[in-house]
N, C-alpha and C positions, 0 to 999 in steps of 0.2 A: 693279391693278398694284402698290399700294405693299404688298397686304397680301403677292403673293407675293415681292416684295422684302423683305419684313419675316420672313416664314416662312425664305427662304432665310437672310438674315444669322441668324436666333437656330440655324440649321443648321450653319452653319459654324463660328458662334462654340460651342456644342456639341462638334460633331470637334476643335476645336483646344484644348477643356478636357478631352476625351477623353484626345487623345494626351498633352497636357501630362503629366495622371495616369500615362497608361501609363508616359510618361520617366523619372518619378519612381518608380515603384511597380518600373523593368529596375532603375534605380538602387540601389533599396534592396533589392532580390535578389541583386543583383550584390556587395554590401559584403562577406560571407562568404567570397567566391568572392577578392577583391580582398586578403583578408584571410591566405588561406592560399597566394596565390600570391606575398606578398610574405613566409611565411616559409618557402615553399621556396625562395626567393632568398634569406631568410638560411643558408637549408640549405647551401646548393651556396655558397658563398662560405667558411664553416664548414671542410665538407669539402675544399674547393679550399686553405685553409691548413693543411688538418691532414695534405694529401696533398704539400705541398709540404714539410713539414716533416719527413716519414715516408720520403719518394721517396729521398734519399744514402743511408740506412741500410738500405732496400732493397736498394739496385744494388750496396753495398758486400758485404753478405751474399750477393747472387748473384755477384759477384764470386767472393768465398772457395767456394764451393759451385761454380763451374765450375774454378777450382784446382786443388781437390778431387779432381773428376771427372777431368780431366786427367792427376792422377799416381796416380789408382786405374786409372784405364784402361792408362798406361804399367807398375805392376806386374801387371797384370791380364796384360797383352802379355808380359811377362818369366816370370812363371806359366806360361803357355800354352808357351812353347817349352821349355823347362825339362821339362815333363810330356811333351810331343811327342818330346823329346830321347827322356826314360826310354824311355816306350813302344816308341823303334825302337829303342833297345838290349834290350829286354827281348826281341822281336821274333828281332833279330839272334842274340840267343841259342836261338832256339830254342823257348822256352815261351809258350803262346799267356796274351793278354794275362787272357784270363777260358774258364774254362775248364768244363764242362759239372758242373750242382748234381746231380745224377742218378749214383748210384753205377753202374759199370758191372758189378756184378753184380747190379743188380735184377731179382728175376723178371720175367715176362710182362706179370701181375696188378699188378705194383709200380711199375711205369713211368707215368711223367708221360706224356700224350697230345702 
């Protein structure tokens, strides 16, 4: 009885030098890993002050660029009726706005299909 008492303890004390190893051997695989996840922490801390410092001059220039947009749209809109205008006085007149590229004395043979 005492030898397989004796088999078993040098058994367990074995597994428990095993795993020791193992703990030690995740550990030191793990440093690399440990290593690059604390300088994409400095990444993102980096970028998070370069985005805070970048973000007013941003919104300021989208600002001006919806401006912009705004009073090209409204001569855009002044444009458009202005030409709308022309067209139905041109209309009103009489003469069609675009009128046929084809001479009207093209032969037969000489005619656009």
């Amino acid at each position: 009885m005492d030898i397989a008492l004796t088999i078993f303890r040098i058994g367990v004390g074995v597994g428990a030098l095993l795993v020791g190893i193992g703990v030690i051997v995740a550990v030191l695989a793990l440093r690399p890993a440990a290593r690059d996840v604390r300088a994409l922490a400095a990444d993102a801390r980096r970028l998070l002050r370069l985005s805070e410092s970048e973000l007013p001059a941003i919104i300021e220039h989208a600002r001006q660029v919806s401006g912009n947009a705004e009073e090209l749209s409204e001569d855009l809109a002044v444009t458009l009726e202005r030409l709308d205008a022309a067209t139905s006085a041109i209309e009103v007149v009489g003469r069609p706005l675009i009128g046929p590229v084809q001479s009207g004395d093209a032969t037969e043979d000489e005619q656009i299909a």
